[in-house]
C-alpha positions as CSV (number, residue, x, y, z in Angstrom):
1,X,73.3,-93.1,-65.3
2,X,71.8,-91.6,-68.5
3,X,71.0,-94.8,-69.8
4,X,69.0,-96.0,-66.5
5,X,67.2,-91.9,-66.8
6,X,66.3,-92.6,-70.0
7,X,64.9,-96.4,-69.2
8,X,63.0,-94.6,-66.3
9,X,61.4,-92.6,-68.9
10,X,61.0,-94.9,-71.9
11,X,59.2,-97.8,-69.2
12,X,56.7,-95.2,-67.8
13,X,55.5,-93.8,-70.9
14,X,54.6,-96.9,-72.5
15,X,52.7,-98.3,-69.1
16,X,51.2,-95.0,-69.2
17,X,50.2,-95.7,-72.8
18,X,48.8,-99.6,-72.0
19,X,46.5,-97.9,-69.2
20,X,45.2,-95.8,-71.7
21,X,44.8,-98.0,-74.3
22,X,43.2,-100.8,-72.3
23,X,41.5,-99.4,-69.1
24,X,38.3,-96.9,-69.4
25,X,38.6,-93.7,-67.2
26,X,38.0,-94.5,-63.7
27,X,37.9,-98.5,-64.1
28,X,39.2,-100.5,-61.6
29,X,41.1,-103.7,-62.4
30,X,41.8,-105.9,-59.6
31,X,45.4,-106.8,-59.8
32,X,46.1,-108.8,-56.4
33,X,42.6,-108.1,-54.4
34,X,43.0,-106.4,-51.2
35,X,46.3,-105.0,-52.4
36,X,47.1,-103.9,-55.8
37,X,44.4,-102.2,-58.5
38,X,45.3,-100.7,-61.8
39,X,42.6,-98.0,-62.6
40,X,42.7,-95.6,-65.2
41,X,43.2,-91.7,-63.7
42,X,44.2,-88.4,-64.9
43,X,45.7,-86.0,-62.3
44,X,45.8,-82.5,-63.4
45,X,47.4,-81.4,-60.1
46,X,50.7,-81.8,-58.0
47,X,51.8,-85.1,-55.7
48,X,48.6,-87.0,-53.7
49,X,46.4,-84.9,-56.1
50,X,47.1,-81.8,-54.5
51,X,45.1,-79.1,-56.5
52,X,43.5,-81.7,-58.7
53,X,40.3,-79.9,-58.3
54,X,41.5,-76.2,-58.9
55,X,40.6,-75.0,-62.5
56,X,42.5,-71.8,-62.0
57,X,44.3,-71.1,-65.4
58,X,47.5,-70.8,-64.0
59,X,47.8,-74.4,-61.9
60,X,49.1,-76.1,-65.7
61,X,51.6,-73.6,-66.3
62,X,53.0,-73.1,-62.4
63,X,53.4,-77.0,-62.3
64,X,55.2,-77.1,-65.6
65,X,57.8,-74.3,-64.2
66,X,58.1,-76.0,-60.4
67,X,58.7,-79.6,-62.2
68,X,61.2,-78.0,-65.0
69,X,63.2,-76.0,-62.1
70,X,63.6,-79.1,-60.0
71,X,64.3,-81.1,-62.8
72,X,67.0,-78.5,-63.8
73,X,68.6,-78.5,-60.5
74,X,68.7,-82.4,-60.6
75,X,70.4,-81.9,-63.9
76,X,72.9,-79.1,-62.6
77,X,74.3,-81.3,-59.2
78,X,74.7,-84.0,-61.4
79,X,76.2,-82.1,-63.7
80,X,78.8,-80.4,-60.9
81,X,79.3,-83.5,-59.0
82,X,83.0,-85.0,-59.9
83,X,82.5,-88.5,-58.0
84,X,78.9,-89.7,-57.6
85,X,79.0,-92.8,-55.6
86,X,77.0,-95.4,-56.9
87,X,73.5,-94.7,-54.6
88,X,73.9,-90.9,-55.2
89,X,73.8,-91.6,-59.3
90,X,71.3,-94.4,-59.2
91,X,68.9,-92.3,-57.0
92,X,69.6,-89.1,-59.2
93,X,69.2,-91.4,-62.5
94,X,65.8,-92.7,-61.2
95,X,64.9,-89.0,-60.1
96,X,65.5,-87.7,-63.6
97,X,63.8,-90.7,-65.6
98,X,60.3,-90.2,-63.3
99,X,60.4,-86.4,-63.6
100,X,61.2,-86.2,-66.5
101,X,58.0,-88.4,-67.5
102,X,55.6,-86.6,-65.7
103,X,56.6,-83.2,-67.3
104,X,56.9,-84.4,-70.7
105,X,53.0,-85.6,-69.7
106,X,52.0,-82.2,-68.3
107,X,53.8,-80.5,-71.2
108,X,52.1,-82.8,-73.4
109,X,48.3,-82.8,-71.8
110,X,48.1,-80.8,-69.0
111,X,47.7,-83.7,-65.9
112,X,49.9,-86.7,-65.8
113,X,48.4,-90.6,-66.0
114,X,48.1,-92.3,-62.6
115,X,47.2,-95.9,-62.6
116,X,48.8,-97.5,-59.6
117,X,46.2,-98.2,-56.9
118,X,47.3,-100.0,-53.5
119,X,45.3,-100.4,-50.6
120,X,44.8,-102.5,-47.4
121,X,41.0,-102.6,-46.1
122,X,39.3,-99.9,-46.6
123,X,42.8,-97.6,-46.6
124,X,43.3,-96.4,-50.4
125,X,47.1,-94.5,-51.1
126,X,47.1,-92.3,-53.6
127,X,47.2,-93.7,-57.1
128,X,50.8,-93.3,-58.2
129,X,52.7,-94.3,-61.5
130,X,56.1,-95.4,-62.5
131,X,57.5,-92.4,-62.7
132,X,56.3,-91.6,-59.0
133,X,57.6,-94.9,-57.7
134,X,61.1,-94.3,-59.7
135,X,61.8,-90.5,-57.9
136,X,60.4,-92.1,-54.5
137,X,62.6,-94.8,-54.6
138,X,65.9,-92.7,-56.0
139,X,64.9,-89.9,-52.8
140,X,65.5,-93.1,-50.5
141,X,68.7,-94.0,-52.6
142,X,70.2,-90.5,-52.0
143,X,68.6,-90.3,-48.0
144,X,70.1,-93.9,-47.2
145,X,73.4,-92.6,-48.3
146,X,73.3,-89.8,-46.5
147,X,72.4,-91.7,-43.6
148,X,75.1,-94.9,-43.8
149,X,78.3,-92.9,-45.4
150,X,77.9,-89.4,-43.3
């Protein structure tokens, strides 16, 4: 499981770092057109952005203590569980490795790298990295246990 966490991690900071290093702020790089753009974003807020445009002093610092709690409590029921099946740790590893990521980012520059850009039409998502698609896709680990094994 720590291995996977740590993989999580290692594979988001260094697609974090290639955006940086080879897309501008705010250009868009068509990927698969009509579905999939890579573009270059900094969000200094929470998930979808939310209070991206606050510039209240204490947005950086609440963030870093929300994301460090939830981490820690990821941390502690692995920690306390005696048998994890095999979706409960996969989901929890994945969890870990993306939140990790995007704390060590806030902790390290105040927003977190975004680069991910999917569409359909004129329907944008919000842009998402690694990290996001790792904890979203370890949350469905964990639910579709929950759901199947009762």
């Amino acid at each position: 499981m720590a291995v996977l966490a740590v993989g999580v991690f290692a594979a988001d900071q260094k697609t974090k770092a290639l955006v940086e290093g080879c897309i501008p702020e705010h250009a868009v790089v068509p990927v698969i057109p009509g579905l999939l753009n890579l573009i270059n974003t900094k969000n200094s807020g929470a998930v979808f952005g939310i209070f991206s445009e606050s510039s209240a002093w204490w947005k950086t610092p609440l963030l870093i203590v929300i994301s460090a709690a939830l981490l820690t409590t990821v941390v502690v029921l692995v920690a306390r569980s005696r048998n994890l099946r095999w979706p409960t740790g996969l989901g929890m590893a994945l969890i870990l490795g993306g939140a990790l990521s995007n704390l060590y980012d806030r902790m390290r520059s105040g927003w977190v790298e975004d680069f991910l850009d999917t569409y359909f039409r004129s329907y944008h998502w919000y842009t998402f990295n690694l990290a996001d698609s790792a904890i979203v896709a370890g949350t469905a680990f964990i639910i579709l246990q929950v759901l199947f094994d009762g």
